[in-house]
C-alpha positions as CSV (number, residue, x, y, z in Angstrom):
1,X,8.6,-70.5,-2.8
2,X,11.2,-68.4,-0.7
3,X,13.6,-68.7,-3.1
4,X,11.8,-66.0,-5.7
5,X,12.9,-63.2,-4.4
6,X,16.7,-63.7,-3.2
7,X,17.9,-66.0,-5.7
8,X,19.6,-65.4,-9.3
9,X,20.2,-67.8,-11.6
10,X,21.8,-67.3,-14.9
11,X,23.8,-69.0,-17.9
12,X,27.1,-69.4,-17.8
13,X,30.3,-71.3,-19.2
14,X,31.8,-74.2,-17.9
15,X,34.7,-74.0,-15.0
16,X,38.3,-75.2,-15.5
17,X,37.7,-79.4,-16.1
18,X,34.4,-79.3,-15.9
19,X,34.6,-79.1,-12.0
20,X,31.7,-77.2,-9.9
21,X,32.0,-74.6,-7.2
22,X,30.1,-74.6,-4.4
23,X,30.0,-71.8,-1.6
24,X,28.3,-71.9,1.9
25,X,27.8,-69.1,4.4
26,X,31.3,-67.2,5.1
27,X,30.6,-63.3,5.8
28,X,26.8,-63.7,5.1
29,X,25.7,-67.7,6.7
30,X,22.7,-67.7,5.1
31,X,24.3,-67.2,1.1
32,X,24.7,-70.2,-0.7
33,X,26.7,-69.8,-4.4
34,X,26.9,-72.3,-6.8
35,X,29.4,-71.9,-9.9
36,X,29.6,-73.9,-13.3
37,X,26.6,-76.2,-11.9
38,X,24.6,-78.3,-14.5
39,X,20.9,-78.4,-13.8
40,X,20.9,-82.2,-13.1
41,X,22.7,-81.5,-10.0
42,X,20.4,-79.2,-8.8
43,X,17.7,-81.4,-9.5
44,X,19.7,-84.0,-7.4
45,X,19.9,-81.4,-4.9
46,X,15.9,-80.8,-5.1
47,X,14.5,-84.2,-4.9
48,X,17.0,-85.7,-3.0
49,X,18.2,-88.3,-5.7
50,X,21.0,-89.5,-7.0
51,X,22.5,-89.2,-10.6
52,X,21.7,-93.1,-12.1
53,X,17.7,-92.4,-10.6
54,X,17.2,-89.8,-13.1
55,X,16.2,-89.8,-16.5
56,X,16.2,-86.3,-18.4
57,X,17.3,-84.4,-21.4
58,X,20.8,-84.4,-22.3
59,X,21.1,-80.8,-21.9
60,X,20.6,-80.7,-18.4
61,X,23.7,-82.3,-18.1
62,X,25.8,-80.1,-20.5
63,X,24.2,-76.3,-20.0
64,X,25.9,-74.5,-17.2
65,X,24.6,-72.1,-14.6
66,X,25.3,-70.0,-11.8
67,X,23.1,-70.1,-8.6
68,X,23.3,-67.2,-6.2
69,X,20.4,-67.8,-3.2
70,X,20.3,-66.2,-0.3
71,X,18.5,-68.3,2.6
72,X,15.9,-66.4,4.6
73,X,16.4,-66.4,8.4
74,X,15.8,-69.1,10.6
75,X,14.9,-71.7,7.8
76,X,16.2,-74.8,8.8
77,X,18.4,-77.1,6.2
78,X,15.7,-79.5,6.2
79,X,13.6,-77.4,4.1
80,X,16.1,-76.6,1.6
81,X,15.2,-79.3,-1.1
82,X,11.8,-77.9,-1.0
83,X,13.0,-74.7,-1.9
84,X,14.9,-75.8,-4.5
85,X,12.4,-77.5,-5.8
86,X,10.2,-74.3,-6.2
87,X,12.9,-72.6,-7.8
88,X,13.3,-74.9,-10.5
89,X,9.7,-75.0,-10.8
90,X,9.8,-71.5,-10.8
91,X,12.9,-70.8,-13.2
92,X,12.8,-73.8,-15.6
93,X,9.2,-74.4,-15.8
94,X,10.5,-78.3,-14.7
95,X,8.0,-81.1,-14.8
96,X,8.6,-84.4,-13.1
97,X,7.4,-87.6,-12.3
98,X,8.4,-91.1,-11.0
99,X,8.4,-94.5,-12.0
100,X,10.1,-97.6,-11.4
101,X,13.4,-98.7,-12.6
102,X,15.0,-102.3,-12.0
103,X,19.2,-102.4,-12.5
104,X,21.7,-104.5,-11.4
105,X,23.5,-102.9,-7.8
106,X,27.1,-103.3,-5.8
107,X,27.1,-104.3,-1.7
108,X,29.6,-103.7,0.0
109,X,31.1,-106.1,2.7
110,X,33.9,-106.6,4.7
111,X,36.8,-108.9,3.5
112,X,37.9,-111.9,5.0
113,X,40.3,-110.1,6.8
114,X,37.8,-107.7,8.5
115,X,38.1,-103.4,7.6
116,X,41.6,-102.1,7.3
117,X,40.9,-98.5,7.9
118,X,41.9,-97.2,11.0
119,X,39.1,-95.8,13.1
120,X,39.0,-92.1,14.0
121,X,39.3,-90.6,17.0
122,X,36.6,-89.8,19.1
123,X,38.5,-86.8,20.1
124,X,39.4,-85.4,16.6
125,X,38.4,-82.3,16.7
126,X,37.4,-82.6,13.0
127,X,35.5,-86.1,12.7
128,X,33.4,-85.8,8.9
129,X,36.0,-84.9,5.8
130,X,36.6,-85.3,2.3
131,X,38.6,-84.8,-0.6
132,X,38.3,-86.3,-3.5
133,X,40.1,-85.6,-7.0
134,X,40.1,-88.2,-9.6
135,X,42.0,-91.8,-8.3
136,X,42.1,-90.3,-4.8
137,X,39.9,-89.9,-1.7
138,X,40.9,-88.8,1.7
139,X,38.1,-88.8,4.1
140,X,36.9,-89.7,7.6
141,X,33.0,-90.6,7.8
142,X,31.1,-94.4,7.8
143,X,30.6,-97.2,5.6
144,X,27.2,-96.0,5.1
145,X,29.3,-92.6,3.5
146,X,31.9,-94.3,1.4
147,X,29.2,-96.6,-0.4
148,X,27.1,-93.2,-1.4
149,X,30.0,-92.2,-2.6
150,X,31.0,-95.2,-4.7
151,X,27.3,-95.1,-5.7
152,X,27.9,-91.9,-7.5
153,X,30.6,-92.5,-9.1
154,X,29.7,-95.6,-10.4
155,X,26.6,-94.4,-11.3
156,X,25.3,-97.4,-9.5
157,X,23.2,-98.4,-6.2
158,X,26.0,-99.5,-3.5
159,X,24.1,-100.8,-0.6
160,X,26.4,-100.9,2.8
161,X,26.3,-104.3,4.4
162,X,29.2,-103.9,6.6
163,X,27.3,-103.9,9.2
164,X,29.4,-101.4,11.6
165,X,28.3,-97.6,11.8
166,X,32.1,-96.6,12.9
167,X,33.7,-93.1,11.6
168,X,36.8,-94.6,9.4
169,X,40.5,-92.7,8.4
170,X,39.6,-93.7,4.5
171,X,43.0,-93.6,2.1
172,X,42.2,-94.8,-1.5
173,X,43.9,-94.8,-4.4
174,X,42.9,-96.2,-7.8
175,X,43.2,-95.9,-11.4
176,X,39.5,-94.4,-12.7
177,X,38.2,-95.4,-15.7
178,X,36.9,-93.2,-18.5
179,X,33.9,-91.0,-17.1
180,X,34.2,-92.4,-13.4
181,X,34.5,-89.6,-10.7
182,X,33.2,-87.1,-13.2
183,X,29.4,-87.3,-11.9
184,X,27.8,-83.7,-11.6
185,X,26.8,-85.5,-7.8
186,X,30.6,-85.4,-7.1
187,X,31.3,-81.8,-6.5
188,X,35.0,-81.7,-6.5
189,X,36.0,-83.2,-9.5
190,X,39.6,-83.4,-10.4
191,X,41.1,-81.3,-13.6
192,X,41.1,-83.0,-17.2
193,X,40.3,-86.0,-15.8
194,X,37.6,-87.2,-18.0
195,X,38.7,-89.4,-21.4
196,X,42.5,-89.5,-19.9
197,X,43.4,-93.0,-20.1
198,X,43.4,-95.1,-16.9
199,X,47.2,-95.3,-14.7
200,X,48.2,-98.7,-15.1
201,X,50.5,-98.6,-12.2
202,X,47.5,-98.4,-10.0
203,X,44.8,-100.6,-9.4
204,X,40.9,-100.4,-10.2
205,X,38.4,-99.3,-7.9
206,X,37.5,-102.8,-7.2
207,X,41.3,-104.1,-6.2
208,X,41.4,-101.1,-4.4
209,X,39.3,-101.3,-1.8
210,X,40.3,-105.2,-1.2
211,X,44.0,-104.2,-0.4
212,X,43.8,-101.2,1.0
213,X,40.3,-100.8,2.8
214,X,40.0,-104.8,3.4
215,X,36.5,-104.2,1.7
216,X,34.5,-106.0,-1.7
């Protein structure tokens, strides 16, 4: 309920591509800004769920809004999702509920070969990044981290079974198909990616991480 009184949310048209915008503290630490945000992904954000464990309207995918909070002092992170929750309670007038769902999933294990990544340093001053536009990511984080990603782009549960809880320099590059990478749980989302036909000079997702991350 702490969001009532600090937090705007209003209509608004879609950024360049489709892509979101998401702002975190600067001058004022405790102002969070979202820009071009569908509602599903602040539902995501609320409940702590991904985008293939939802079932909604389709307009809560298409109808854009801007989110301007500001987070009272001393609230910890933890307690954000609750807050967000009120808010779309609030706001929305949103009414949930859960049930079971059974669907096929993805592991992922280490090749034959063993990981190709390198490890990261334990003295890099920056250990957790990521950039992602469509066919690319750059990042350093764990196994555990790449299969949520892969989970949400896929739009499918990828369950890590590599067994290691190492921080990895990830390099992959692939050729998306039709809708992959553009999941409102992917916040940066590259430019007129969606529909554009996949780059036959790279490989899928699948080949890719064999050859160049020595995973399946």
């Amino acid at each position: 309920m702490l969001f009532r009184s600090v937090a705007t949310v209003k209509q608004s048209a879609p950024l360049e591509g489709g892509r979101v915008r998401l702002t975190m503290g600067g001058r004022d630490p405790g102002r969070v800004t979202y820009e071009g945000v569908p509602l599903k992904m602040l539902v995501m954000r609320a409940y702590e769920m991904k985008e293939y464990q939802i079932v909604c309207p389709d307009w809560l995918d298409t109808e854009r809004f801007d989110l301007v909070a500001k987070m009272p002092e001393g609230v910890p992170q933890a307690q954000v999702p609750a807050m967000l929750q009120a808010l779309l309670i609030e706001r929305f007038k949103l009414v949930t509920h859960k049930d079971k769902k059974e669907m096929p999933v993805y592991a992922l294990v280490a090749g034959k070969g063993g990981i190709k990544a390198k490890e990261v340093d334990p003295n890099d001053p920056n250990p957790r990044q990521l950039r992602f536009t469509a066919g690319t990511l750059t990042s350093k984080q764990k196994m555990s981290g790449l299969a949520d990603f892969l989970a949400r782009m896929l739009g499918r549960p990828v369950i890590d079974m590599t067994g290691t809880t190492t921080i990895y320099n990830i390099a992959l590059e692939w050729a998306p198909e039709p809708g992959q990478g553009m999941s409102p749980g992917v916040l940066m989302t590259a430019i007129g990616a969606e529909g554009a036909a996949p780059d036959s000079s790279k490989p899928s997702i699948f080949t890719a991480l064999q050859e160049q991350l020595g995973l399946r």
